[in-house]
N, C-alpha and C positions, 0 to 999 in steps of 0.2 A: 592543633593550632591551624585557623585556615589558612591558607595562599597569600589572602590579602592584606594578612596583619604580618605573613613571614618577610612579603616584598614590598611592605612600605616602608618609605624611609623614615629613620629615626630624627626625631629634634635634634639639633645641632650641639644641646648641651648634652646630650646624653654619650656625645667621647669623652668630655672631659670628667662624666660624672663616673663615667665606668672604668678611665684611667686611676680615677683617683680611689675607687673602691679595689681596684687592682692590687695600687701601693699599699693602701693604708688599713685595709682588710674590713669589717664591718663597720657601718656607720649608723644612727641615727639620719631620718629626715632632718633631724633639726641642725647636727653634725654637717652633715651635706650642705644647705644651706650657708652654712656660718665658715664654713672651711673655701667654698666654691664660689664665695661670693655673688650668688644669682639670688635673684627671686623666688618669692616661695613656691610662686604658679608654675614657675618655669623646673624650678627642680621637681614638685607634683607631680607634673605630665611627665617629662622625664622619665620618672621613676612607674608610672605607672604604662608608659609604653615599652619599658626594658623587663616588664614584667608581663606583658603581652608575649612578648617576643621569645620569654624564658630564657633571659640573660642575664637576670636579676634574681633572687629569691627573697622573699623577707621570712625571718626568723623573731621569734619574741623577745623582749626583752624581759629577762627575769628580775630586773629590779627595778622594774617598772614599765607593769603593764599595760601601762597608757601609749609606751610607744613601742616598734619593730624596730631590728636590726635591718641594714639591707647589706647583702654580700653577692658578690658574681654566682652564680651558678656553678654544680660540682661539674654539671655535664658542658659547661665552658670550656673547653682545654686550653686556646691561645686569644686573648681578651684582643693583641694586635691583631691578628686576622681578620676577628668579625669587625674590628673597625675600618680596616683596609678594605673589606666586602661593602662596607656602610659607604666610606671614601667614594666607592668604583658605582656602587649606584646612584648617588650625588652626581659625580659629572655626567651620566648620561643622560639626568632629567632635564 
């Protein structure tokens, strides 16, 4: 992963999208959406910069391969940390 994608900051929906993959364990993009009430662009990027980041993983869906699972990361250990890391680079921009 280079430097530049480790210390940019995350979209601002992406606490609540990785709070909620936290609790509620895999989701569907389309799941996400409809649970998080956001937009689809907004959850999109989201999801495609917490997969940058390798804070995300997607996994298939077996009964139906049209879509992914997405779930935290194994090598996540505390999903509050790196949001509080996320938090503390926020205020200093």
């Amino acid at each position: 992963m280079s430097e530049f994608i480790k210390h940019t900051k995350l979209p601002d929906a992406a606490i609540p999208l990785l709070r909620y993959l936290e609790a509620n364990g895999k989701k569907t993009q389309r799941e996400l959406i409809n649970n998080l009430n956001l937009p689809t662009r907004t959850v999109r990027y989201s999801i495609r910069r917490l997969l940058e980041r390798g804070l995300i993983k997607k996994v298939p869906n077996l009964k139906d391969m049209r879509s992914v699972f997405y779930l935290i990361d194994s090598s996540v250990l505390d999903v509050e940390q790196v949001i509080s890391e996320e938090l503390r680079i926020t205020a200093r921009a």
